[in-house]
N, CA, C and O of each residue as an XYZ file, in Angstrom:
240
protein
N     -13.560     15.515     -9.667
C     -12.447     15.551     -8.726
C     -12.885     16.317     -7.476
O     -13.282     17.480     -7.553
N     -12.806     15.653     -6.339
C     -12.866     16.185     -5.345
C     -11.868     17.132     -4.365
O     -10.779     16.757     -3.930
N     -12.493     18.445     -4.120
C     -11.428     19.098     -3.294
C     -11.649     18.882     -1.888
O     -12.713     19.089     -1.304
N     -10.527     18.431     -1.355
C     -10.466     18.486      0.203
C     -10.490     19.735      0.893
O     -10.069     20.694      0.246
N     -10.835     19.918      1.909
C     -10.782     21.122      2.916
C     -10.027     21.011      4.320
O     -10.366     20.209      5.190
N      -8.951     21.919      4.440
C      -7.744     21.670      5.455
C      -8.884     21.488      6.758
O     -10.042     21.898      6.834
N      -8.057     20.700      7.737
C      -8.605     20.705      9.179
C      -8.672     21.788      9.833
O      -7.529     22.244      9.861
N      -9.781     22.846     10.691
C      -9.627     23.556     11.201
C      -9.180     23.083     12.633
O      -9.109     21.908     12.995
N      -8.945     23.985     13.244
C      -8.549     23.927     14.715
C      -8.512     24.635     15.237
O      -7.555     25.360     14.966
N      -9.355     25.095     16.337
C      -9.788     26.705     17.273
C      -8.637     26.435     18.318
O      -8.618     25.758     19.346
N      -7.941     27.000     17.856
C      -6.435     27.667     19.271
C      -6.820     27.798     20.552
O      -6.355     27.160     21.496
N      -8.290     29.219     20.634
C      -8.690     29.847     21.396
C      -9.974     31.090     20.696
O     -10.007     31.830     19.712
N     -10.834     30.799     21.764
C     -11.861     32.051     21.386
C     -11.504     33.106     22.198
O     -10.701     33.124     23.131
N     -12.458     34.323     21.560
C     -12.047     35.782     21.976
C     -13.464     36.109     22.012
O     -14.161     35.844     21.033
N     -13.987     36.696     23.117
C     -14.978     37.647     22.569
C     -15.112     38.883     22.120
O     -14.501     39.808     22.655
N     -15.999     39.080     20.986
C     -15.803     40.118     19.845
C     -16.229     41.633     20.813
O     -16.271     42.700     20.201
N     -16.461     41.609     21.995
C     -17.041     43.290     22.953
C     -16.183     43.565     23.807
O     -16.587     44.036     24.870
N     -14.549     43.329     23.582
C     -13.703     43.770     24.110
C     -13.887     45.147     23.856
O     -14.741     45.666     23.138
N     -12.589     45.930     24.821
C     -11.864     47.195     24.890
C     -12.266     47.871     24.135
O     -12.739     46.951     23.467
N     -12.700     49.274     23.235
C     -12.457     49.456     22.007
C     -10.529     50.221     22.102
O      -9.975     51.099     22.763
N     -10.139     49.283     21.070
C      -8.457     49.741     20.654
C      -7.847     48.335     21.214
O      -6.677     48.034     20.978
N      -8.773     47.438     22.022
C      -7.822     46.202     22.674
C      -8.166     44.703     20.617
O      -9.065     44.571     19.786
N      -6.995     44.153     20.835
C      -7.719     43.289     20.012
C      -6.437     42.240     20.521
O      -5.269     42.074     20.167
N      -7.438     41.575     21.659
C      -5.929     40.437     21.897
C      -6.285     38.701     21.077
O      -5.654     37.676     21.335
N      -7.621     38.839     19.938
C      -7.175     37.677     19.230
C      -6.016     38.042     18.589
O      -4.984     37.399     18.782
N      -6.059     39.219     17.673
C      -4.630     39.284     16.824
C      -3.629     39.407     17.870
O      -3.890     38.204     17.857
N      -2.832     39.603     18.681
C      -1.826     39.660     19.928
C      -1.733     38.057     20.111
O      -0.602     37.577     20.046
N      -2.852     37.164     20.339
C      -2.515     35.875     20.009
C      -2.269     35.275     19.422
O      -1.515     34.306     19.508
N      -2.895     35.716     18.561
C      -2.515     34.661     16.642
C      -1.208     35.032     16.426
O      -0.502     34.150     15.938
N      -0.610     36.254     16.690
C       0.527     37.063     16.744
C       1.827     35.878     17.317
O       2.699     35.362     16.618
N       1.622     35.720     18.575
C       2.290     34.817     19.691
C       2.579     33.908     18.918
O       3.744     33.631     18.631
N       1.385     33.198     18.383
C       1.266     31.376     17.847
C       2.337     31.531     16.910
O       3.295     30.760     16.966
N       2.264     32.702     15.810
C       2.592     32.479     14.651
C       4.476     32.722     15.271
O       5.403     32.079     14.779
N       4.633     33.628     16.251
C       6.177     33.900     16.338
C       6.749     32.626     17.081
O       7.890     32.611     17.542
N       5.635     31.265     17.190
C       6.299     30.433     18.089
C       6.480     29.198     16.781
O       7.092     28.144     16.952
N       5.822     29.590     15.514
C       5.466     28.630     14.485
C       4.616     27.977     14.011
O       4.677     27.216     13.045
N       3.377     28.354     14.970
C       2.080     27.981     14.533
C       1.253     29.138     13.518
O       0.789     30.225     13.861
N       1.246     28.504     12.174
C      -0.029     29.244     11.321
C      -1.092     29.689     12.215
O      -1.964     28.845     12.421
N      -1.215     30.739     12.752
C      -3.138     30.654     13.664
C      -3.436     31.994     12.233
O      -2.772     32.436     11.295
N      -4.653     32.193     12.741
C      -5.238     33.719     11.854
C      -6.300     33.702     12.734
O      -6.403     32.861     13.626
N      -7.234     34.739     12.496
C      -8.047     35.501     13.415
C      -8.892     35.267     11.919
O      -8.557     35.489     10.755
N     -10.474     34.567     12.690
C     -11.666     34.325     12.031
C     -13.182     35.075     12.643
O     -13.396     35.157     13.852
N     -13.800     35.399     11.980
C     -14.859     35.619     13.106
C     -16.205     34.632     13.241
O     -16.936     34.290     12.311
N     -16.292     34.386     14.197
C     -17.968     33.294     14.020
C     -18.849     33.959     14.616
O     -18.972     34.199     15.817
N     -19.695     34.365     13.423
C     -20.995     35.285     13.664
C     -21.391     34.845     14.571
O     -21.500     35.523     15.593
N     -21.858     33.143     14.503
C     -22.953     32.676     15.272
C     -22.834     32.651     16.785
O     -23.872     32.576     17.443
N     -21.709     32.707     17.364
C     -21.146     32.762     18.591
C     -20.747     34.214     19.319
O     -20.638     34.260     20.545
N     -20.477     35.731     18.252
C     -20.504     36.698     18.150
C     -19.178     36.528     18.915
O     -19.117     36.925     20.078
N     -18.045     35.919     18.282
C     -16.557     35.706     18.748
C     -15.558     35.723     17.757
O     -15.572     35.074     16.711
N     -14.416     36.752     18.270
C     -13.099     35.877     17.089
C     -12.438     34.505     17.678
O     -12.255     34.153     18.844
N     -12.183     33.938     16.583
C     -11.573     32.541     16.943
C     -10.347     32.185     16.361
O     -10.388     31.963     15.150
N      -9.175     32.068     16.979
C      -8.004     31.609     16.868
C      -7.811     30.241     16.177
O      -8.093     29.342     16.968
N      -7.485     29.853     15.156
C      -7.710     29.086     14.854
C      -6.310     28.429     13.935
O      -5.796     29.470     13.526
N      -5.752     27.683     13.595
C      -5.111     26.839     13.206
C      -5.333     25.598     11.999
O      -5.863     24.540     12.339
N      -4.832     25.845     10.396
C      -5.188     25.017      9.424
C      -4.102     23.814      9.113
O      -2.929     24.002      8.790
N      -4.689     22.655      9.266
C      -4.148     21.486      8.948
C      -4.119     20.607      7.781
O      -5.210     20.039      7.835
N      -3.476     20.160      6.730
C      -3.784     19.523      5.620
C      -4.820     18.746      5.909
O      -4.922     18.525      7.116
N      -5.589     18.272      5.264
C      -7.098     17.743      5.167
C      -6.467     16.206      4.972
O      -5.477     16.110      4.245
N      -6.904     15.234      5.477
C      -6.499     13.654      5.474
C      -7.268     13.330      4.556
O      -8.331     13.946      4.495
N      -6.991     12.271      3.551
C      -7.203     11.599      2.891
C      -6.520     11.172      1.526
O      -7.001     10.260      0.853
């Protein structure tokens, strides 16, 4: 049996060398979520960014 994996979807990137004490991915994901969008705050090493991001049921 195969498991599906929800659709991701990047909202918006952040770069991770902000402020120290600023963290406006969470302040965004924050926004999304009080407007009804699921977002969460991910980090992608490879880009050295947080990413806003948004999960969608997986099609099929």
């Amino acid at each position: 049996m195969s498991r599906h994996q929800p659709q991701r979807t990047v909202l918006e990137p952040f770069p991770a060398d902000g402020p120290r004490g600023s963290w406006p991915a969470d302040e965004y994901a924050t926004q999304q979520q009080a407007q009804g969008q699921p977002a969460r705050v991910v980090m992608d090493l490879r880009t050295d960014s947080f990413l806003v991001i948004a999960d969608s049921p997986a099609q099929g």
